[in-house]
Backbone as JSON, one array per atom type, in Angstrom:
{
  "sequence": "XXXXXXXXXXXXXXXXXXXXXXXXXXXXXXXXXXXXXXXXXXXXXXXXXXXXXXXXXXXXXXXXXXXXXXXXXXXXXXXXXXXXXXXXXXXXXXXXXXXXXXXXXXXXXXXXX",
  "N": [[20.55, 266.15, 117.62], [22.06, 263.42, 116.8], [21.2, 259.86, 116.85], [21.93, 256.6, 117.97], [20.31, 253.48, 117.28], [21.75, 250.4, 119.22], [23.26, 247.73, 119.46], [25.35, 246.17, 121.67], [26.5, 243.38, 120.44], [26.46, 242.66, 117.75], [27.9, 242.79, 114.73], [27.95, 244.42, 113.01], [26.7, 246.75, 113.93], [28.53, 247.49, 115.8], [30.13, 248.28, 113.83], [28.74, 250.63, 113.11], [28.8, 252.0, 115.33], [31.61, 253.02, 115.53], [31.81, 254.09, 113.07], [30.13, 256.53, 113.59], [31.48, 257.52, 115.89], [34.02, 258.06, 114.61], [33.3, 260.0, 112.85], [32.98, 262.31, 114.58], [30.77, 263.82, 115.3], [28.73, 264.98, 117.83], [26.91, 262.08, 119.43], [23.99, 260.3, 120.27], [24.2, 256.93, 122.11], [21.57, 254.16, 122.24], [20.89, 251.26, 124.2], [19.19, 248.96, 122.78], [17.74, 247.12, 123.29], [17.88, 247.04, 126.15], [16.78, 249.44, 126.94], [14.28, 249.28, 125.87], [12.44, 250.53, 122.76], [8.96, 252.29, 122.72], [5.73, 251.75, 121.95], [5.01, 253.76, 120.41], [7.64, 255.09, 120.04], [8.83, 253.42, 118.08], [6.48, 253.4, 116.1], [7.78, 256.08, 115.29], [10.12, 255.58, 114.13], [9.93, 254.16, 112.02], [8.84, 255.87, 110.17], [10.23, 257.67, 109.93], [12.33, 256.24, 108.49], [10.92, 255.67, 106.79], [9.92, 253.05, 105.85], [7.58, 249.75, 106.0], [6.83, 248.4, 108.85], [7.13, 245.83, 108.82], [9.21, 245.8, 107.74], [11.48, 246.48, 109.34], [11.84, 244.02, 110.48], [14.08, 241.29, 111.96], [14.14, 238.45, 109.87], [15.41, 236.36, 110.18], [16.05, 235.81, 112.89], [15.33, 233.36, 115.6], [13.29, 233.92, 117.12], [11.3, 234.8, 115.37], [10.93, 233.42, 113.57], [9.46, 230.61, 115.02], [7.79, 232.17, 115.84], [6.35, 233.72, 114.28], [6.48, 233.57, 112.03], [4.93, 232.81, 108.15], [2.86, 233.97, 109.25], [-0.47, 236.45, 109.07], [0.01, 238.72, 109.84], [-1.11, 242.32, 111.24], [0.5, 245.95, 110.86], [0.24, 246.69, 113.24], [0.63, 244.56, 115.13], [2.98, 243.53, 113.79], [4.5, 245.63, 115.14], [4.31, 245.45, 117.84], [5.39, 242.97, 118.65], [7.79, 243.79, 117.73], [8.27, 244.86, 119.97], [7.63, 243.66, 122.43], [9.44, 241.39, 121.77], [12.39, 242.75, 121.5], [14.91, 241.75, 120.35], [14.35, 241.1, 117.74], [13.96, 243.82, 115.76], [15.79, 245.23, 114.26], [19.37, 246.21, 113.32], [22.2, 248.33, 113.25], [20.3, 251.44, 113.83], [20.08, 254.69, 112.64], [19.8, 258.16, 113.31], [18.98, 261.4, 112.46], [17.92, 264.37, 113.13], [15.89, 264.57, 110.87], [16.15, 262.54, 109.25], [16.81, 259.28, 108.64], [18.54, 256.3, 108.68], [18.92, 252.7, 108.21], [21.88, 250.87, 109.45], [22.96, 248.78, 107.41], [24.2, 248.63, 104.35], [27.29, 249.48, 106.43], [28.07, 251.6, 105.19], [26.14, 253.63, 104.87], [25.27, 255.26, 106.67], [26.94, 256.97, 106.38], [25.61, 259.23, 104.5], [23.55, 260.21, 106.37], [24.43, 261.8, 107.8]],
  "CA": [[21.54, 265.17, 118.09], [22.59, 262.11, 116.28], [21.05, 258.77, 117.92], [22.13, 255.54, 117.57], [20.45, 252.31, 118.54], [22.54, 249.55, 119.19], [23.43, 246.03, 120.07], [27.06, 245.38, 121.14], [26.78, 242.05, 120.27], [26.22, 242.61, 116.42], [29.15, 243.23, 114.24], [27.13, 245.29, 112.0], [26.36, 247.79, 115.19], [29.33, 248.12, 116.56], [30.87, 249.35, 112.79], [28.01, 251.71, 112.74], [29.14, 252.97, 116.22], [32.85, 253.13, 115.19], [31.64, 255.63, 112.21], [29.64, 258.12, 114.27], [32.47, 257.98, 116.62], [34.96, 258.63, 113.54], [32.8, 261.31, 112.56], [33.59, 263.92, 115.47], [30.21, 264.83, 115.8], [27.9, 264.25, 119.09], [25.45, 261.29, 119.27], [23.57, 259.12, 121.75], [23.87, 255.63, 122.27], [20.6, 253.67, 122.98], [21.27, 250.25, 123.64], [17.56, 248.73, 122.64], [17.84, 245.65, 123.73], [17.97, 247.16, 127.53], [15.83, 250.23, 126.79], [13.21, 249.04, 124.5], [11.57, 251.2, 122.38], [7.89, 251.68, 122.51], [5.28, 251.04, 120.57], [5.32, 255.26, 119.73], [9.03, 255.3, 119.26], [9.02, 252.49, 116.98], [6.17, 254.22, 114.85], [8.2, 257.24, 114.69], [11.43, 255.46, 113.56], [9.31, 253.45, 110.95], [8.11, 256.69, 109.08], [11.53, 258.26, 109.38], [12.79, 255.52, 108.1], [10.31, 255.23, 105.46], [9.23, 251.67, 105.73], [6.71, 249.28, 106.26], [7.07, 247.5, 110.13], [7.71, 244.24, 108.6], [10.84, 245.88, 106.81], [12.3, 246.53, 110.29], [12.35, 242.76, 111.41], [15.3, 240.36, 111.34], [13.11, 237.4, 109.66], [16.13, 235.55, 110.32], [15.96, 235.67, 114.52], [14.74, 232.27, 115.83], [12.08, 234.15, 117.78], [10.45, 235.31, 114.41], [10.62, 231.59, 112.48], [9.21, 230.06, 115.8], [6.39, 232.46, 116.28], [5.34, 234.83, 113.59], [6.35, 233.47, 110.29], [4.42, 232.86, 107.79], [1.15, 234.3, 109.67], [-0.63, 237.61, 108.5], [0.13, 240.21, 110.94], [-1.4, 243.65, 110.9], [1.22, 246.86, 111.65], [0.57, 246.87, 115.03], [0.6, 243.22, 115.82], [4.5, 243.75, 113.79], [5.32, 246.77, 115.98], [4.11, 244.76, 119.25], [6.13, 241.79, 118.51], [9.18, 244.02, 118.08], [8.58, 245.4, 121.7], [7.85, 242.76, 123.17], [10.77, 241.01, 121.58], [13.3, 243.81, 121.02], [15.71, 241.51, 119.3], [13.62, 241.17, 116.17], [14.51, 245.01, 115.75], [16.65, 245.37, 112.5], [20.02, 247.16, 113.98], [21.9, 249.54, 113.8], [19.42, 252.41, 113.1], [20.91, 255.56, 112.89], [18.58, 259.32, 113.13], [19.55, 262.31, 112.44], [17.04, 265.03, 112.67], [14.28, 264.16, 110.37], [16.67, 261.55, 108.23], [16.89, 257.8, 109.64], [18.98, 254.79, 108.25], [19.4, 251.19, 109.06], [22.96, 250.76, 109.08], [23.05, 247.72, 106.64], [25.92, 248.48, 104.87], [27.39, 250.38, 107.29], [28.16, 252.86, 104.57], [24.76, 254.32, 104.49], [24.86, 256.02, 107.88], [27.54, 257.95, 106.22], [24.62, 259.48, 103.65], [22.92, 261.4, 106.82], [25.68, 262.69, 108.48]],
  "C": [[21.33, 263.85, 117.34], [22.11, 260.75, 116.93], [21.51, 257.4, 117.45], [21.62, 254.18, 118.1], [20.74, 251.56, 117.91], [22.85, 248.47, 120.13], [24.48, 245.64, 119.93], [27.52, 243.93, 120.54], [26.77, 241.88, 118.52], [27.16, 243.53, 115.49], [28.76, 244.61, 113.47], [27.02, 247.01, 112.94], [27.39, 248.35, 115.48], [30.37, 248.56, 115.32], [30.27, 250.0, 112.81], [28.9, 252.73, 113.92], [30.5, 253.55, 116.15], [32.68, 254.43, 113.92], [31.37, 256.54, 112.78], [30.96, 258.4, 115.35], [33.74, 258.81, 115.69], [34.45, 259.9, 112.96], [32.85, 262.72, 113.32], [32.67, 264.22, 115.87], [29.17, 264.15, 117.13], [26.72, 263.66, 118.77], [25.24, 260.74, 120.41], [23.47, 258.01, 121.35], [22.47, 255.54, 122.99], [20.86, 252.08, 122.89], [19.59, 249.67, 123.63], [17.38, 247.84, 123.34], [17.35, 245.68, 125.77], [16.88, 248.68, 128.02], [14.81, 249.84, 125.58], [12.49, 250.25, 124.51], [10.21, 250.92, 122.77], [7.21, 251.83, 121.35], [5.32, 253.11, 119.62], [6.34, 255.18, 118.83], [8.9, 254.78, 118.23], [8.17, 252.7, 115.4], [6.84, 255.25, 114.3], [9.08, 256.94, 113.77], [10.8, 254.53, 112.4], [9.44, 254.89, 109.61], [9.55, 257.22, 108.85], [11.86, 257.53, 108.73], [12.31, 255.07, 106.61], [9.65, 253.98, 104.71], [7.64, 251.14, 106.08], [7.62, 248.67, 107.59], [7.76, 246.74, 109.7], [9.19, 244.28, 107.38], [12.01, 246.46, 107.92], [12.79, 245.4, 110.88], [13.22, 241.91, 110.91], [14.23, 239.08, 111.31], [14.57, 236.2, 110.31], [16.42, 234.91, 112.04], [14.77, 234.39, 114.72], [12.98, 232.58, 116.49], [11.16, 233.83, 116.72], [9.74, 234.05, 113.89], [10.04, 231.09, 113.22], [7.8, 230.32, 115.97], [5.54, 233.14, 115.8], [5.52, 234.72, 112.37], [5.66, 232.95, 109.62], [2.55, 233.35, 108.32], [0.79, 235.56, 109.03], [-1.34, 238.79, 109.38], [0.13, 241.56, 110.26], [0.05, 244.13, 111.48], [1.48, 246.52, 112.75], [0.59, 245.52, 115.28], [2.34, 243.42, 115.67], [5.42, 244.86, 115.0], [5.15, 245.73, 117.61], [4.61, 243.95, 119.19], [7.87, 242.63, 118.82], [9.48, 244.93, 119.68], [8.51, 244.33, 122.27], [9.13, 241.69, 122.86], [12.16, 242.01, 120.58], [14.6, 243.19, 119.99], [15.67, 241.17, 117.99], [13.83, 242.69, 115.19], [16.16, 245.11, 114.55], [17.93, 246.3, 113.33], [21.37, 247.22, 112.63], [20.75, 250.11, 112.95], [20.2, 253.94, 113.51], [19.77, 256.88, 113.1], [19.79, 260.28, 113.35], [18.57, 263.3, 112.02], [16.02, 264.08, 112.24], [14.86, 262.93, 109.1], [17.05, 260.18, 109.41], [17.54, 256.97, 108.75], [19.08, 253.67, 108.5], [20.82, 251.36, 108.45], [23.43, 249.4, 107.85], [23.02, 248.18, 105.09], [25.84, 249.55, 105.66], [27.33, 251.68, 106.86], [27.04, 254.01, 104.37], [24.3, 255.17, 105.56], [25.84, 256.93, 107.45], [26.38, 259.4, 105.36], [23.56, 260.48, 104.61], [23.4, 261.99, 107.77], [25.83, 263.93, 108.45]]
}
């Protein structure tokens, strides 16, 4: 099954969710923000994903600039920051099986469809 997490509030999100919906085939909404991942999930969707932690966070979220930028945070300090503040969380993310995307462009969630 297809998952999607998402944040109606982010334009970016809600074109991702407008594709999988255009696509026909069945997915799940998660909205993160209200189900936070944990610190598991968030490893899993790292490796799918293929990154490093600190290539999941929006550096640009006031939280981040306020309280964790420029410092030199291990993994897990990055993964525990994005639970405890779920809106640091890079969105959409798309999964599919054993393939994961960030939706940023949107076009790229077409790619594991």
């Amino acid at each position: 099954m297809i998952k999607i997490y998402h944040n109606n509030r982010c334009s970016k999100s809600r074109n991702g969710l407008a594709l999988l919906e255009e696509s026909g085939k069945p997915f799940e909404v998660v909205k993160y923000l209200d189900n936070v991942p944990t610190v598991s999930e968030l490893k899993k969707i790292i490796k799918l994903l293929n990154i490093k932690p600190i290539d999941l966070v929006r550096k640009n979220e006031a939280i981040w600039k306020e309280n964790f930028k420029n410092k030199d945070l291990s993994d897990s300090e990055i993964i525990a920051a994005m639970v405890e503040f779920p809106k640091l969380i890079e969105r959409p993310i798309v999964i599919n099986g054993d393939k994961a995307v960030i939706g940023r462009p949107t076009e790229l969630i077409s790619t594991i469809l």
